[in-house]
C-alpha positions in Angstrom: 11.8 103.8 68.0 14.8 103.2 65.5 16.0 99.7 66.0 19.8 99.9 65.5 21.1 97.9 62.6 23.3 95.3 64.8 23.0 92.0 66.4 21.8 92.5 70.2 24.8 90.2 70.8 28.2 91.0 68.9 30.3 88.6 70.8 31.8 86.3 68.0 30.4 82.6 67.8 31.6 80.2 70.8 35.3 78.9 70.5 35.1 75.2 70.1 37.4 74.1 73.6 37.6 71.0 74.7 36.2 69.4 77.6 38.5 68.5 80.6 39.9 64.7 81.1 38.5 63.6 77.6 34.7 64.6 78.2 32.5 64.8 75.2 29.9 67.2 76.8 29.2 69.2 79.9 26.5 69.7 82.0 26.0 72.9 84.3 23.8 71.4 87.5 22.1 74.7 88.3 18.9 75.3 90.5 17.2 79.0 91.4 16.7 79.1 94.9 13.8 82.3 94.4 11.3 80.8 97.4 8.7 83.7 98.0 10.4 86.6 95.8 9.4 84.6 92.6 5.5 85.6 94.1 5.8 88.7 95.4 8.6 90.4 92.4 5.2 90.1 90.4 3.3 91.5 92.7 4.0 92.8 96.5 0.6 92.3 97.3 1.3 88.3 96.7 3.0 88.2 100.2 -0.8 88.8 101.7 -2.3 85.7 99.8 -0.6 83.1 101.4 -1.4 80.3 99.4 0.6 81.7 96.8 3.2 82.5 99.4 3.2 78.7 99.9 4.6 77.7 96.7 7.4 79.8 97.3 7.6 78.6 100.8 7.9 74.8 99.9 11.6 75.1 99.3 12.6 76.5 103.0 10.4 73.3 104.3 11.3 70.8 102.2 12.5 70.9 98.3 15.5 72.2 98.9 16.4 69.3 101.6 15.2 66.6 99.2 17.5 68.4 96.4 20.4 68.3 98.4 19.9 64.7 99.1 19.4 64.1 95.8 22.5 65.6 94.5 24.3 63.9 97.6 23.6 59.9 96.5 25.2 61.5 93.2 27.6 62.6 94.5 27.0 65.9 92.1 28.1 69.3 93.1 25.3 72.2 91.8 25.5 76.0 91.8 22.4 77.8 93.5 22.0 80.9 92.4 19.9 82.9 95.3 18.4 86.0 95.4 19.5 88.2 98.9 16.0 88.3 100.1 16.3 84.5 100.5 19.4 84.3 102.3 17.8 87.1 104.7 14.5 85.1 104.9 15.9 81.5 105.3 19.7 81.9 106.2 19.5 78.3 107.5 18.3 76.5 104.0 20.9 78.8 102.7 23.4 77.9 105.2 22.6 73.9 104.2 23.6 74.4 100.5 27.0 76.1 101.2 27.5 73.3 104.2 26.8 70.6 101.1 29.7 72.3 99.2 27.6 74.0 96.3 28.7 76.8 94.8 26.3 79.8 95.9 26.1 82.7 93.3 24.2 85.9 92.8 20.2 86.4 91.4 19.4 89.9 92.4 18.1 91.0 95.8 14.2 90.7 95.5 13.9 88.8 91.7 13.3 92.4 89.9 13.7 91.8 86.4 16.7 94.0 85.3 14.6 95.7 82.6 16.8 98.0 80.7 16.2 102.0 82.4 14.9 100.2 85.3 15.8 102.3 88.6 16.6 99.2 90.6 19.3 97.5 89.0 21.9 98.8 91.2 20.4 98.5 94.4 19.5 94.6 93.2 23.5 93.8 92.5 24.6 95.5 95.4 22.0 94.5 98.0 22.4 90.8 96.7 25.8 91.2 97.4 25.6 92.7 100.8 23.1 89.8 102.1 25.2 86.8 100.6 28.2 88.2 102.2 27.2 88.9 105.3 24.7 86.0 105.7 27.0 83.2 104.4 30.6 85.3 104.2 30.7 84.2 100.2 31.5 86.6 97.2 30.0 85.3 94.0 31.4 84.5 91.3 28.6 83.8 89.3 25.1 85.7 88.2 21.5 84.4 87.0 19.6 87.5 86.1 16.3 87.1 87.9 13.3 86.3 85.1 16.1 85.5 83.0 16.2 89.3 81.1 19.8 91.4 81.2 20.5 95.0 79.3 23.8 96.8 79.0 23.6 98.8 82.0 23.9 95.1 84.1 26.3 94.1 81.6 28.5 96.5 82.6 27.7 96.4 86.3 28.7 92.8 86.1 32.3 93.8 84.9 32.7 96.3 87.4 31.7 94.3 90.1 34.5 91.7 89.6 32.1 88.8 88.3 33.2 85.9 86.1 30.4 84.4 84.1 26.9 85.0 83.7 24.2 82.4 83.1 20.8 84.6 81.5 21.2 84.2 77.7 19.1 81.7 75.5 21.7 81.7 72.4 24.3 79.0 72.3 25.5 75.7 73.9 29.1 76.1 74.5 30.7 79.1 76.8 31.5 82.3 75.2 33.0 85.7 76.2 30.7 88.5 76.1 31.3 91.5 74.1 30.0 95.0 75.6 28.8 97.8 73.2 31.7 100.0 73.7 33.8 96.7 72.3 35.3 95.7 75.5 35.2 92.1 76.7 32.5 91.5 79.3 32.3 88.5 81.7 31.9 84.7 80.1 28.4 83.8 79.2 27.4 80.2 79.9 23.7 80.6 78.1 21.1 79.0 80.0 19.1 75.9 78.1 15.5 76.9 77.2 14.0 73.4 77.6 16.0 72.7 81.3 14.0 75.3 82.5 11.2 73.2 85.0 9.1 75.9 85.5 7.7 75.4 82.1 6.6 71.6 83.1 5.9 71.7 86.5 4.0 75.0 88.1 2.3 76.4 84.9 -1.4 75.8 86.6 -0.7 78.4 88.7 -1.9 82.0 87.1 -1.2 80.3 83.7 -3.3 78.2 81.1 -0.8 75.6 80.2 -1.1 72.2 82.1 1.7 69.9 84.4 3.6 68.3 82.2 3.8 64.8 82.7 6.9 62.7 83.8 7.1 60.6 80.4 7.0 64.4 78.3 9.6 66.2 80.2 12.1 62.7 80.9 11.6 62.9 76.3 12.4 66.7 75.8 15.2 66.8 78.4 16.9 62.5 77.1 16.3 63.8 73.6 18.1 67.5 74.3 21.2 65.9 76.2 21.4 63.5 73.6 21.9 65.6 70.6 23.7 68.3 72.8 26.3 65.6 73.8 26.6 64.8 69.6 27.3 68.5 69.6 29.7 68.2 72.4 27.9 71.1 74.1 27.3 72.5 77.3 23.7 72.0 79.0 22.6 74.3 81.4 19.8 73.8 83.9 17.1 76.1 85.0 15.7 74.5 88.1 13.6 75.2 91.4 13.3 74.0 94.3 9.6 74.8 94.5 9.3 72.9 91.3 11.4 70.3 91.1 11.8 69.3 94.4 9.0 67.6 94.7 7.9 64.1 94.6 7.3 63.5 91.0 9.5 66.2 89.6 12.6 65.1 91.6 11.8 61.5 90.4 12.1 63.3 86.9 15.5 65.3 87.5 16.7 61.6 89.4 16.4 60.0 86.3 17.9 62.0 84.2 20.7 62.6 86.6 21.2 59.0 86.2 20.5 58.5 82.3 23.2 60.7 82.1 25.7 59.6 84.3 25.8 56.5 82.4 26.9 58.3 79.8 30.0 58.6 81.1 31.4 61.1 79.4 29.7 64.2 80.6 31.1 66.4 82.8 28.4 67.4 85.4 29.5 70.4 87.1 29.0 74.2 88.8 29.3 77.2 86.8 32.5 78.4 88.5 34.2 75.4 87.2 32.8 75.7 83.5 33.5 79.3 83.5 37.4 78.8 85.0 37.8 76.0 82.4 37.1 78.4 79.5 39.1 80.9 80.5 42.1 78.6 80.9 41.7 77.6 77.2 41.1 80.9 76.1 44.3 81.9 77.7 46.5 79.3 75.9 44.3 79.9 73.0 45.2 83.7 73.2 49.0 83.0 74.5 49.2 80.8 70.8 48.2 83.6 69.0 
């Protein structure tokens, strides 16, 4: 195979906007509501072995109930990115986030990796689409691709679908506009933070080698990366589940770092729609100077 002599992504680097109302840094609260379909994407057989269906059950039954109340006593709005299958399988956790005022956005129908050729890509936007819109009457703005791959066919589904921002690329900390191969602007990109992602930390025992993280290592990696991200006046970007991180000792984790950095006070802790409408405000008067 010839590898073509480009960058994968030819979007030019991030414009530097400002934050809203004097805000030095922002960070995008966002939480993958996957529940079984993180299980059985791998593998169909998974939803036979119902231990492993358990995991992914946990957030129906409780974690995402003790996320909401979390992000209730902070007074936080989040965006939960959920696949259709979820909203067709629990339409009443579902139905609690939207009631909480989160923003609800789109991560594929059953998890399928959008691998590039891969036959299902369509069915996955437009099936997603179907289920949130009938289930809970919403039409996303927003996209998470499901284990966090994307190619140029869903690039330019995205586009044609009418969505604003993405949030599935690991390369920058502030918002940018993506560039599609055929040189046309695609939809803005708000790059997902590698180290935000909990499933590295809290459910690696499971089919993996790598041991729980404990509270004192992941409360360093994620106070140290806000830290110098802040410095940076960047945007942070959360990967989290509610079958991780909602429970006990991980939502202890994400409830202190909530409040380390609230008392900041200068971070703008937010949902995607909001970053993404904020960027393209500025890049209107930026493009309206020109």
């Amino acid at each position: 195979m010839d590898i073509p002599l480009f960058p994968a992504n030819r979007a030019p680097l991030s414009p530097i906007y400002p934050w809203p109302n004097g805000q030095k840094a922002a960070l995008f609260l966002a939480v993958d509501v996957d529940a079984e379909s993180a299980w059985t994407a791998k593998d169909p057989k998974n939803y036979e072995r119902l231990v492993t269906m358990s995991f992914g059950g946990y957030e129906a039954r409780i974690g995402v109930a003790k996320m909401l109340e979390l992000f209730r006593d902070y007074e936080v709005k989040a965006t939960f990115f959920i696949p259709g299958w979820t909203v067709d399988a629990h339409p009443a956790m579902c139905e609690a986030i939207q009631k909480d005022g989160h923003e609800i956005a789109h991560h594929g129908y059953h998890h399928l990796m959008p691998d590039p050729g891969a036959p299902h890509i369509l069915e996955e936007i437009d099936r997603g689409l179907d289920s949130l819109k009938k289930r809970l009457g919403v039409v996303p703005v927003g996209y998470r691709a499901p284990v966090g791959e994307s190619c140029e066919e869903l690039r330019v589904l995205l586009k044609e679908r009418g969505f604003q921002y993405s949030s599935s690329w690991r390369d920058d900390v502030r918002p940018y506009r993506q560039v599609l191969a055929d040189g046309t602007p695609g939809v803005v990109e708000l790059p997902a933070t590698m180290t935000f992602d909990d499933w590295m930390y809290g459910l690696t025992h499971r089919y993996s080698p790598r041991p729980l993280f404990p509270r004192e290592h992941v409360l360093s990696i994620w106070n140290d990366e806000m830290e110098e991200t802040r410095d940076w006046g960047g945007l942070i970007t959360t990967v989290l589940h509610p079958q991780v991180s909602g429970r006990p000792m991980r939502l202890k984790i994400l409830r202190e770092f909530l409040q380390a950095t609230r008392e900041y006070g200068d971070v703008w802790i937010t949902t995607g729609q909001e970053i993404a409408t904020h960027f393209e405000k500025c890049e209107a008067e930026d493009s309206s100077r020109a």
